[in-house]
N, C-alpha and C positions, 0 to 999 in steps of 0.2 A: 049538541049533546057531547060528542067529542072533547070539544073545547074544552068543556064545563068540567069534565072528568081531568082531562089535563090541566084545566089551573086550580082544580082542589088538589091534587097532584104535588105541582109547584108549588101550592101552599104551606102545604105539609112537609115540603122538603125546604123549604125557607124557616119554617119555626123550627124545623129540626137543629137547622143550620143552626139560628141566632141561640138555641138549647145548649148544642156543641161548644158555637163561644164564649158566651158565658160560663159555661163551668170551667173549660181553657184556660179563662182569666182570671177566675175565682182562683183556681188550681196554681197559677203565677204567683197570685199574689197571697198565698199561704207559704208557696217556698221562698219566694221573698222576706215575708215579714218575720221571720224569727231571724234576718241577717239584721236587717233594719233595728228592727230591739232587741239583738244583744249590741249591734256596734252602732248606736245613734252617735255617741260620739264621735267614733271615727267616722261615720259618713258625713258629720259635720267637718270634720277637720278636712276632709279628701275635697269638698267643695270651694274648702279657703288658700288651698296648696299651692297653686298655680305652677305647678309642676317641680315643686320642691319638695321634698322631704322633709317632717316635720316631727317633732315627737310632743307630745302636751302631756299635762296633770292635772286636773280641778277637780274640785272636792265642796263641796258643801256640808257643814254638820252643826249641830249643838255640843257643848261640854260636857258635862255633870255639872260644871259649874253655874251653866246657864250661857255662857258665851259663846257667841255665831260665828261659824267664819265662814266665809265665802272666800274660795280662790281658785286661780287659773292663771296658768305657767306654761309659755312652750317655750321651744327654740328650734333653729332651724339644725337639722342633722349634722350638713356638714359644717357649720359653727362648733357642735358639739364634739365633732371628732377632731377640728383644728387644734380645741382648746389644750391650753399644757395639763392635763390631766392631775399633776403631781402637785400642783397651786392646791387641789381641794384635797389633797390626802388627811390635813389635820382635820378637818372637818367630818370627814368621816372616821378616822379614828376616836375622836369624842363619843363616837355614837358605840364603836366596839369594845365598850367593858357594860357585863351587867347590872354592875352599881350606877351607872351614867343611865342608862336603858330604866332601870326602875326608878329614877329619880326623875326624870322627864316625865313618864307616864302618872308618876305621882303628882306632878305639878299640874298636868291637865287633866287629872282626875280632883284638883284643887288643893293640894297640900301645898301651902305656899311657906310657911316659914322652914327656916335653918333649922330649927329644932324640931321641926313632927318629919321636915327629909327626914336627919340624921335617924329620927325612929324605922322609919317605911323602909328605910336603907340599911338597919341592922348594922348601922356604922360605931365603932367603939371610941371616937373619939372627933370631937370635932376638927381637927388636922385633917382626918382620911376624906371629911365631908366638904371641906373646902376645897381637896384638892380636886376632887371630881367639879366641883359647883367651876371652878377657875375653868375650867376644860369647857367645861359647857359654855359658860358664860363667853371666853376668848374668841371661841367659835361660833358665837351667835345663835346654837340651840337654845340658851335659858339668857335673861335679861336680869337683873338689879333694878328691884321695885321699893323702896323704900330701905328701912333697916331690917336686912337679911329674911327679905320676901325674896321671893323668882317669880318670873312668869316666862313663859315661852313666848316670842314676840309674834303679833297677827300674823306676818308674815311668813313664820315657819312650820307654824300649827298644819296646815295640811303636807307640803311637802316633808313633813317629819312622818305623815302618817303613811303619804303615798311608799318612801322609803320601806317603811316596815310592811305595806301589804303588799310589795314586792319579796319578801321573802316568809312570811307567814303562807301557807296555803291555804286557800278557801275554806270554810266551812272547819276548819280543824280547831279552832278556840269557842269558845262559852263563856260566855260572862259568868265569873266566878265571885263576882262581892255581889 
């Protein structure tokens, strides 16, 4: 009868147990999972590393226009800090006027000829419009698609985006058209 009282006992103190771990684990794996989904990507990227330092970009989206782009960019860190940095300075100065800035977004929001830019860009003379399109175009942000069409090339379309939502803040713009 002894027995029988101590392995209901031990019974009850083993479900208690296996109660304990389970929520234990539950409990792990809820403070876990909000690292998991905000950084899937970087926990992907931490698995590819192999003990190097790496920085990425990929983006996936539709246009307005209808057009897809998928892409993915890394490089390895210290490549990035080796690099002569002053090589890309035109490149980014194309991107620092905001007649260049609206005239890119105008392109990927589908305004493709010289003449509806120059409108969206409130430019008064086609001289001022060409000279921003030359900037653009020199530097590989905007392409020469026929007679005085642009497009942004596949290639640039997202890292043009990642660029700007490096300095836009979260949540602080609304789609205004």
């Amino acid at each position: 009868m002894a027995s029988d009282s101590l392995q209901r006992r031990i019974d009850a103190l083993e479900e208690r147990v296996a109660r304990l771990e389970t929520a234990r684990d539950a409990s792990r794996d809820a403070e876990s999972a909000p690292r998991e989904d905000t950084f899937w990507a970087l926990e992907g990227l931490r698995h590819r590393l192999a003990g190097r330092g790496q920085v990425l970009f990929t983006g996936a989206l539709d246009l307005p226009t209808g057009e897809h782009y998928e892409w993915q960019q890394g490089a390895y860190a210290d490549g990035v800090l080796a690099a002569d940095w002053a090589e890309y300075a035109a490149s980014y100065a194309a991107l620092g006027h905001p007649v260049r800035l609206t005239l890119l977004r105008a392109v990927l929001r589908g305004t493709r000829s010289a003449t509806e830019l120059q409108d969206v860009a409130g430019l008064n003379t086609t001289g001022q419009l060409y000279h921003h399109l030359k900037q653009l175009t020199a530097t590989g942000w905007l392409q020469a698609e026929g007679r005085g069409h642009y497009h942004v090339p596949a290639g640039r379309v997202v890292p043009l985006l990642v660029l700007l939502s490096a300095v836009v803040p979260p949540g602080s713009h609304q789609e205004t058209e």
